[in-house]
C-alpha positions as CSV (number, residue, x, y, z in Angstrom):
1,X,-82.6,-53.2,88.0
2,X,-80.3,-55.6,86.4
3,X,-80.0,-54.8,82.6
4,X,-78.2,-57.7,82.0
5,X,-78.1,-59.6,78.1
6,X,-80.4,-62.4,78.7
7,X,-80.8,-63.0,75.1
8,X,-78.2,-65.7,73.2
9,X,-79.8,-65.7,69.7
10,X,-77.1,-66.7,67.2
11,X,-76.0,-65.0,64.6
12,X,-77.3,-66.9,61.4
13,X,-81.3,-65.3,62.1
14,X,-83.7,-65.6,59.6
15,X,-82.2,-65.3,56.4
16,X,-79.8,-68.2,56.0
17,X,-76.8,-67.0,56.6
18,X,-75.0,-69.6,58.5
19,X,-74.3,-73.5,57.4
20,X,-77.8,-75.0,57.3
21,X,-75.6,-77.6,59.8
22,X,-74.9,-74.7,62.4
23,X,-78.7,-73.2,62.4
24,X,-79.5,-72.6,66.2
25,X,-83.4,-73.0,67.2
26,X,-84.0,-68.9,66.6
27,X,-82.8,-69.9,62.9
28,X,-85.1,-73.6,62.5
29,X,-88.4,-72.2,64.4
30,X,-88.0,-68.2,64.6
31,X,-91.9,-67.9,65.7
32,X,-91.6,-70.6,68.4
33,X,-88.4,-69.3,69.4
34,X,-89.3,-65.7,69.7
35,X,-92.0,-66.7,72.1
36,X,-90.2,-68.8,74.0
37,X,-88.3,-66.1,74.8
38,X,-90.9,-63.9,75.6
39,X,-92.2,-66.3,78.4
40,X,-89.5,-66.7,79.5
41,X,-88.4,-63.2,79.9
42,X,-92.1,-62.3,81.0
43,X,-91.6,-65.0,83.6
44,X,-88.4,-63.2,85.0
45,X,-89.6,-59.8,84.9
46,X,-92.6,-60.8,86.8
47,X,-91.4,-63.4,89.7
48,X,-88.2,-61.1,90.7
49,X,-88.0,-57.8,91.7
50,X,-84.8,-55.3,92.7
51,X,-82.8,-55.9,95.9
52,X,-80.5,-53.8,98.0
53,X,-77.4,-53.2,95.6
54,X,-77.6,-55.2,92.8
55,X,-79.3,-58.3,94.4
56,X,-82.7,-59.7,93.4
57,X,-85.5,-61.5,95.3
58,X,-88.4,-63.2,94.7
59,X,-91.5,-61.2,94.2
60,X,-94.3,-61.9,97.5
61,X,-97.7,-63.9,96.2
62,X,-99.6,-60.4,97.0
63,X,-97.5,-58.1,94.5
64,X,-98.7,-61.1,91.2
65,X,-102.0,-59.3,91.0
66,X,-100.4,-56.0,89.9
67,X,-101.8,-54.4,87.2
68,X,-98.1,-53.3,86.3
69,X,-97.7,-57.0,85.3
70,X,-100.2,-56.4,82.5
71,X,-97.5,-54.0,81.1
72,X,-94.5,-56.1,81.2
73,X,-96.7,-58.7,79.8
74,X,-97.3,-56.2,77.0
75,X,-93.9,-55.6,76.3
76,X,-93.2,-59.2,76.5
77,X,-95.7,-60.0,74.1
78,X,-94.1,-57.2,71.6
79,X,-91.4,-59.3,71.4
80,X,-92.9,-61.7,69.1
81,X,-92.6,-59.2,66.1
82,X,-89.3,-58.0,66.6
83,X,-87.9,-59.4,63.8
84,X,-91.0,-57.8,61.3
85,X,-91.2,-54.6,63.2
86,X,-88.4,-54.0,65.3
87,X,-88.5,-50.4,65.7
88,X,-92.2,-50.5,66.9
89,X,-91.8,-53.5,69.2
90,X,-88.6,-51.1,70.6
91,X,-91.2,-48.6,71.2
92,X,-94.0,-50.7,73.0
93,X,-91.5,-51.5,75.4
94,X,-90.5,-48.3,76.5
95,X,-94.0,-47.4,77.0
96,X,-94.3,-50.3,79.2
97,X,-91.8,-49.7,80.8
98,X,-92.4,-46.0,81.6
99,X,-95.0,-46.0,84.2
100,X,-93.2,-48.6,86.2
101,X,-90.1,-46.4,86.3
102,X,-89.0,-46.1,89.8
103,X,-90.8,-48.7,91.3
104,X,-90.4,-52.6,92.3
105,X,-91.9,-53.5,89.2
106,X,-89.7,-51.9,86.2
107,X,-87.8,-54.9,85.9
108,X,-87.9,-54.8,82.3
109,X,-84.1,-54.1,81.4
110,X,-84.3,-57.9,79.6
111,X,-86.9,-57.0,77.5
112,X,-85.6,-53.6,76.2
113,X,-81.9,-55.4,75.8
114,X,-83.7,-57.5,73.3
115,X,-85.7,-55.1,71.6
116,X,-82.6,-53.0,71.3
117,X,-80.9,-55.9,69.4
118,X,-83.9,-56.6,67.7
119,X,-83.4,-52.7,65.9
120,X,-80.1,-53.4,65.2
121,X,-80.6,-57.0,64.2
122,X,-83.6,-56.1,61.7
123,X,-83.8,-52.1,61.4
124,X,-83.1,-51.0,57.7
125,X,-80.1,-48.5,58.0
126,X,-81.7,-46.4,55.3
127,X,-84.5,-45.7,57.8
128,X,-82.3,-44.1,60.8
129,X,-84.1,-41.5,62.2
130,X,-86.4,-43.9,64.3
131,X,-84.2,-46.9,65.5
132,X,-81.9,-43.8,66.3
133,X,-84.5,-42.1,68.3
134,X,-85.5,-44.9,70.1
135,X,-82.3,-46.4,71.3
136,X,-81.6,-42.5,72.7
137,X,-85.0,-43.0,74.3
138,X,-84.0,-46.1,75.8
139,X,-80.5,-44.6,77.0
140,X,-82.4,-41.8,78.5
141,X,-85.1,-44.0,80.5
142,X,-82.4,-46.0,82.0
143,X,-80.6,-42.6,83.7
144,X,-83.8,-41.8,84.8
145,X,-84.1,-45.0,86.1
146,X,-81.0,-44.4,88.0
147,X,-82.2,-41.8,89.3
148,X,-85.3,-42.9,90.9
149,X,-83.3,-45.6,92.8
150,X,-80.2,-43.7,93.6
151,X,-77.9,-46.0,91.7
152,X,-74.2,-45.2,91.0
153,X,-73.4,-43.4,88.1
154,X,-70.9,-45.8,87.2
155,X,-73.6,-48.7,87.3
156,X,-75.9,-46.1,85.1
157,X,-73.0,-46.1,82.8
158,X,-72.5,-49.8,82.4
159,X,-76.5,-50.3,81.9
160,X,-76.1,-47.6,78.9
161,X,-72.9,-49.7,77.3
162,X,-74.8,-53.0,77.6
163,X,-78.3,-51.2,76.1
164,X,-75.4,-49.6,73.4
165,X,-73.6,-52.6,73.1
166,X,-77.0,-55.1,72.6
167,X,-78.3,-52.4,69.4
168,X,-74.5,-52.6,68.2
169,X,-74.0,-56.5,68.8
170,X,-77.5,-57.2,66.1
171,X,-76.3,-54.3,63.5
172,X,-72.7,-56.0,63.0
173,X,-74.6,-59.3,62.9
174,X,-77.2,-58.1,60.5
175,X,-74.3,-56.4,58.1
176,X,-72.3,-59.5,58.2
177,X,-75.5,-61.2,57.0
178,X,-75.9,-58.9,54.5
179,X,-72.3,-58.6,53.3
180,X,-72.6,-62.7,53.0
181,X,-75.6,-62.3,51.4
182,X,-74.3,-60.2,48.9
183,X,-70.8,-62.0,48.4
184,X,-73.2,-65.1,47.3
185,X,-74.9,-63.4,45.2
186,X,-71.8,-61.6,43.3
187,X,-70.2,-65.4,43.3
188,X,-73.5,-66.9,41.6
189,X,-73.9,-63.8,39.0
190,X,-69.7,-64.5,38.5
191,X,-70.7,-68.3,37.4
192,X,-73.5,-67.7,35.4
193,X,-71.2,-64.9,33.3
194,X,-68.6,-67.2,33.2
195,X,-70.8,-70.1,31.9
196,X,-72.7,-67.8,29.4
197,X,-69.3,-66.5,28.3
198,X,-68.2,-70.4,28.2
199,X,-71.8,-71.3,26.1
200,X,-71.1,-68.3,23.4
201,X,-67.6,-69.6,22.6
202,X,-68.4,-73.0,22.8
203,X,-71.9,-71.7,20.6
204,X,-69.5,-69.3,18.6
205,X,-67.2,-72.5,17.4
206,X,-69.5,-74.9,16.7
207,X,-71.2,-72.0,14.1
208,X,-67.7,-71.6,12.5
209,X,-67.2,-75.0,12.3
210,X,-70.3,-76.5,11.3
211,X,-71.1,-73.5,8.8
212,X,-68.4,-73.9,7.3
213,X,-67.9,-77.6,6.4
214,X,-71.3,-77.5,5.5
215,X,-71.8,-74.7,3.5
216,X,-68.7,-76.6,1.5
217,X,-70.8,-80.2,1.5
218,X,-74.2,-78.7,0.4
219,X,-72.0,-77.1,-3.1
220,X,-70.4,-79.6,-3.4
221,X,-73.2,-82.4,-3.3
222,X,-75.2,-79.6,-5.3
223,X,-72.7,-79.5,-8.2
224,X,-72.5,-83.5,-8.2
225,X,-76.6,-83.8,-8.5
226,X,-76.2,-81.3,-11.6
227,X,-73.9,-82.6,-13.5
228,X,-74.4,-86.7,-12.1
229,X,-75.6,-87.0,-15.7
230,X,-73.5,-85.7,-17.8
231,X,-70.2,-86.3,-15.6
232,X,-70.2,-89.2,-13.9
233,X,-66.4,-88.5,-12.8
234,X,-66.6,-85.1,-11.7
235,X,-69.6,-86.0,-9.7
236,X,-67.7,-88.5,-7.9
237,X,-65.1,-86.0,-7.2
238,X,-67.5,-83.7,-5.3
239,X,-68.8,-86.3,-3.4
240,X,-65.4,-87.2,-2.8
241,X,-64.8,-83.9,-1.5
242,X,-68.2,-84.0,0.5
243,X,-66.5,-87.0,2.0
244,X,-63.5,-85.5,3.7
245,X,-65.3,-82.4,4.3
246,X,-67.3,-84.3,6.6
247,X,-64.9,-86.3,7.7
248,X,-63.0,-82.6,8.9
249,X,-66.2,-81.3,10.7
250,X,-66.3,-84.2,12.4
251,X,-62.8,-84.3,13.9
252,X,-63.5,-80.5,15.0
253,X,-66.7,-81.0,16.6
254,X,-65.1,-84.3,18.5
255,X,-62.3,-81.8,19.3
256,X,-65.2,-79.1,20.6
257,X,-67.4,-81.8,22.6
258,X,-64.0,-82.3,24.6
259,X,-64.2,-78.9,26.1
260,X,-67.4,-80.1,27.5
261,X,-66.2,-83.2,29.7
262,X,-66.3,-81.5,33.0
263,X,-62.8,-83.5,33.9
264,X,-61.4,-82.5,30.6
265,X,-58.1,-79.9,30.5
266,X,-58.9,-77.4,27.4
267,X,-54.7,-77.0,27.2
268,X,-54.6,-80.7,26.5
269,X,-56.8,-80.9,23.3
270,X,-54.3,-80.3,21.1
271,X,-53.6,-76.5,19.2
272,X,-56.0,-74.1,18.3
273,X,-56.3,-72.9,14.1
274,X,-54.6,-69.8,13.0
275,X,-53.3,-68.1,10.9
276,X,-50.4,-70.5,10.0
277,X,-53.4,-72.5,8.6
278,X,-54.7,-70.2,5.9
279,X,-53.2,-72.3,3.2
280,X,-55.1,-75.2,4.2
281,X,-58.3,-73.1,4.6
282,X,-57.9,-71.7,1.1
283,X,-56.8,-74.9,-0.3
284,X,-60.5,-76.4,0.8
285,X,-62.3,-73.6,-0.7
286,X,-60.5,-73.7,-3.7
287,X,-61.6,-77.4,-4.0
288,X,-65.2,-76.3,-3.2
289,X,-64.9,-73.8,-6.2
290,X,-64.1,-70.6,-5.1
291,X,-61.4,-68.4,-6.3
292,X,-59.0,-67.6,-3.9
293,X,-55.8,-64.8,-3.8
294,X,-54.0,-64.1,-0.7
295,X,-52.3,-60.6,-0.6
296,X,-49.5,-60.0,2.0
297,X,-48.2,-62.8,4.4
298,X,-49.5,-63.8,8.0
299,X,-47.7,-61.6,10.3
300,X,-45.1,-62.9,12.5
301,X,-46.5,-64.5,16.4
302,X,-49.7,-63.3,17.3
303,X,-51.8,-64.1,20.9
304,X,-53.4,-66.9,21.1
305,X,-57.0,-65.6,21.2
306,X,-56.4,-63.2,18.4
307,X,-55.0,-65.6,15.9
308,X,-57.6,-67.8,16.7
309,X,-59.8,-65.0,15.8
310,X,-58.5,-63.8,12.8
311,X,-58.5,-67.6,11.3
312,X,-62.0,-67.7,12.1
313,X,-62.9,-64.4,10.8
314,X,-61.4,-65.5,7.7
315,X,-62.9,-69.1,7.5
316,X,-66.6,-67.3,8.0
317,X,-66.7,-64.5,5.5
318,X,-65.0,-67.1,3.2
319,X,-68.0,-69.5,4.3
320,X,-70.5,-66.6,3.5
321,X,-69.1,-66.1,-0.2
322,X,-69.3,-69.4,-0.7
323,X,-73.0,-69.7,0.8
324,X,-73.9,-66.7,-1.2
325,X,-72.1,-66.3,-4.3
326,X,-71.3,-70.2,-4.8
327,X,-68.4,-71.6,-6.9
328,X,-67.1,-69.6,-9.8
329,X,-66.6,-66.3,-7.6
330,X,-63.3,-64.6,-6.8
331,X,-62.3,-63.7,-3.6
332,X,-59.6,-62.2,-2.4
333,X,-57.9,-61.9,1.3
334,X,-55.6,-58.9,2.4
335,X,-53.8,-59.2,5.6
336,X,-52.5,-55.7,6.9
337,X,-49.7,-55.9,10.0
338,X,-49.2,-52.4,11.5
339,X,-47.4,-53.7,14.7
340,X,-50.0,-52.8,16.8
341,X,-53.4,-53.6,14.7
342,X,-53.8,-56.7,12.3
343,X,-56.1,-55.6,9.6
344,X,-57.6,-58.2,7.3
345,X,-60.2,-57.8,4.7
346,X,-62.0,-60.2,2.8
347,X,-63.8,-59.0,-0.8
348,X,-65.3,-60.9,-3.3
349,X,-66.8,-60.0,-6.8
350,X,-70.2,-61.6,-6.3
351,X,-70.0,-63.1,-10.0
352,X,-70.3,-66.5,-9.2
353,X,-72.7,-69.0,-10.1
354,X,-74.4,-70.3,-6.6
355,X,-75.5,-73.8,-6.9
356,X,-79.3,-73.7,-5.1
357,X,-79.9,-76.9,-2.5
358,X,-82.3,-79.4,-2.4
359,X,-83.4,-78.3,0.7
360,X,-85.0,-74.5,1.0
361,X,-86.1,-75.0,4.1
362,X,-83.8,-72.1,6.0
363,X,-83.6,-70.0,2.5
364,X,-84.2,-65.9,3.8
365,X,-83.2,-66.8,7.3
366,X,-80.7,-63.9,8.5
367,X,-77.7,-65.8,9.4
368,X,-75.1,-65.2,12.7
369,X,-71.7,-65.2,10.6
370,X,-71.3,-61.5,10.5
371,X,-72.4,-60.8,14.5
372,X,-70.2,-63.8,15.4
373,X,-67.4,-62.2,13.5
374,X,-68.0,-58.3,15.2
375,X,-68.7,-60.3,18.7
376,X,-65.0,-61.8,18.1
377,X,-63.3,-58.1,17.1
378,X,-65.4,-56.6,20.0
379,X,-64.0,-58.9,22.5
380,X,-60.7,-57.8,21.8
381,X,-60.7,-54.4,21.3
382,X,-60.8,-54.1,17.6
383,X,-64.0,-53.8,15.5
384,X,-65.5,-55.1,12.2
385,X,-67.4,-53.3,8.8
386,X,-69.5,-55.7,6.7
387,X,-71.2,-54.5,3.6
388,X,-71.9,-54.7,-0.3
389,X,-69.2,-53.3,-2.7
390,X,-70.6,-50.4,-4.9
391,X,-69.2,-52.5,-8.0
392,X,-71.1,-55.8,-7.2
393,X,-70.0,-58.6,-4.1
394,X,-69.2,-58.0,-1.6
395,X,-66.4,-56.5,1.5
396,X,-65.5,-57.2,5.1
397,X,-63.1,-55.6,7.2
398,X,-61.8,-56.3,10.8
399,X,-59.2,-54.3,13.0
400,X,-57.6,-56.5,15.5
401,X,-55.2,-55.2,18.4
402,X,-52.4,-57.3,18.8
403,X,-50.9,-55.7,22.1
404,X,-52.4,-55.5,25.4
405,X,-55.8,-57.8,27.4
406,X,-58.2,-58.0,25.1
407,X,-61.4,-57.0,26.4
């Protein structure tokens, strides 16, 4: 017997593993292949036969009509499902192989090498009791093997390394496979975080933006249609400030489209809002009708992504008493720097007089200010409270963490 590895299947198999360019023929055609191999290990195992020492001969015309060669044709054509059920194929060919034991015709050592790489190749580990059983199996059949013909033990022990060696050489392939397998999978579920993390800023933006310059046009172009009439000029001064709202969310949603361009640096579109831009932001409320009083300053340097936040914390619950309570109501804005926490809370009295639009079309819809708003806290560590005031209006409160990663 000769159990050398007569099997060179490489080591992408079935499930893609290697560069579609590198895909060898048991990758492309894994049914043609696998029979291939079978004839041609059947062919083997039939035509030669055991020599003196380790030589092999032809097999005489009168020993083809054998009935032993039914049995390696048996295990031969076993090897056809190795890859679906290798552990069962693994068996068939040891019980093929076991009545020829000892005689010119158990010259199946090929076929039980690739069986044996077939259970490591394809074997679930999870399962070990069988694969496990049968590669001892296997061991044990080919020391009695050496047996029956005498052969050195140290011949006996290199069959058993190659049989060892042949279940070892499919497992490592199979959990490189896998490992591969799993690092694509881990690199695609990375991208799609990453771009649903990019699609909620980007979604989380456009919503302050847009919400806000809007919420400013539609009371403003609601106070002009009332009082077009009877005040020509103040009505042209709300449209006027229509105008340049508009004009405003457009330069933001032109600066928001950027991030988009695929071949477009996000540190080269120019600064982020913050907190050094609440006069401005109160300034346009102000001019949309609100009544607006700041207590304590902006705190000194914050991060970048909290300052952004707490601007646009502001700018929204502004933007809600403004959708809500419409011109004529107070609000007020607190800003709270502990050193480690910036609070800020935002109340209003809810006394004012809202102005309703032409359009009712979205009136009673829940809106996204206030989850936008917690999502923002959440992200970096803090949290958010949102509710009515007992008195009337209306209060919001946000804790932001200054120190550390946000989260």
């Amino acid at each position: 017997m000769n159990p050398t590895a007569p099997h060179t299947e490489p080591p992408d198999g079935t499930d893609g593993s290697a560069p579609r360019g590198r895909r060898g023929p048991f990758a492309r055609w894994p049914r043609g292949a696998d029979a291939a191999l079978a004839a041609v290990l059947f062919t083997l195992a039939a035509l030669l036969r055991d020599g003196p020492g380790d030589s092999a001969s032809l097999r005489p015309a009168r020993d083809l009509l054998h009935p032993a060669l039914l049995l390696i044709a048996v295990a031969a054509g076993a090897l056809c499902w190795r890859r679906r059920r290798p552990v069962a194929v693994l068996w068939v060919t040891l019980a093929a192989w076991a009545p020829t034991l000892g005689t010119t015709y158990s010259t199946m050592g090929g076929l039980v090498i690739v069986a044996l790489y077939g259970v490591g190749r394809y074997a679930d580990d999870h399962r070990w009791g069988p694969p496990g059983v049968a590669v001892a199996v296997a061991v044990a059949a080919l020391v009695l093997e050496g047996l029956f013909h005498a052969t050195p033990w140290g011949d006996v022990g290199f069959g058993a390394a190659v049989f060892a060696g042949a279940w070892y050489l499919g497992r490592r392939l199979r959990l490189r496979a896998e490992h591969a397998a799993r690092e694509r999978r881990e690199r695609a579920a990375e991208a799609r975080r990453a771009a649903t993390q990019e699609r909620t800023h980007i979604a989380r933006e456009l919503h302050d933006v847009v919400a806000h310059r809007v919420s400013m046009m539609t009371v403003q172009a609601g106070a002009a249609r009332m009082v077009a009439a009877e005040d020509p000029d103040g009505a042209r001064e709300a449209m006027a400030a229509v105008e340049e709202a508009g004009r405003q969310a457009l330069d933001e949603l032109r600066h928001l489209l950027g991030v988009l361009r695929p071949d477009a640096e996000r540190d080269g579109l120019g600064p982020q809002p913050g907190l050094a831009d609440l006069p401005r932001l109160v300034a346009q409320v102000r001019e949309a009708g609100l009544r607006v009083s700041v207590t304590g300053a902006p705190p000194g340097p914050l991060p970048a992504r909290v300052d952004l936040s707490a601007y646009r914390i502001v700018q929204e619950a502004l933007t809600n008493v403004l959708k809500h309570s419409g011109p004529g109501t107070h609000a007020e804005i607190r800003l709270d720097d502990t050193g480690d926490c910036l609070t800020i809370e935002v109340l209003d009295d809810g006394h004012g007089a809202a102005v309703r639009s032409v359009s009712t079309a979205h009136e009673g819809l829940p809106g996204h200010g206030v989850v936008g708003m917690r999502e923002r806290a959440l992200l970096l560590g803090g949290g958010l409270d949102a509710g009515p005031r007992p008195g009337g209006g209306f209060r919001l409160a946000a804790r932001l963490p200054v120190k550390g990663e946000p989260t």
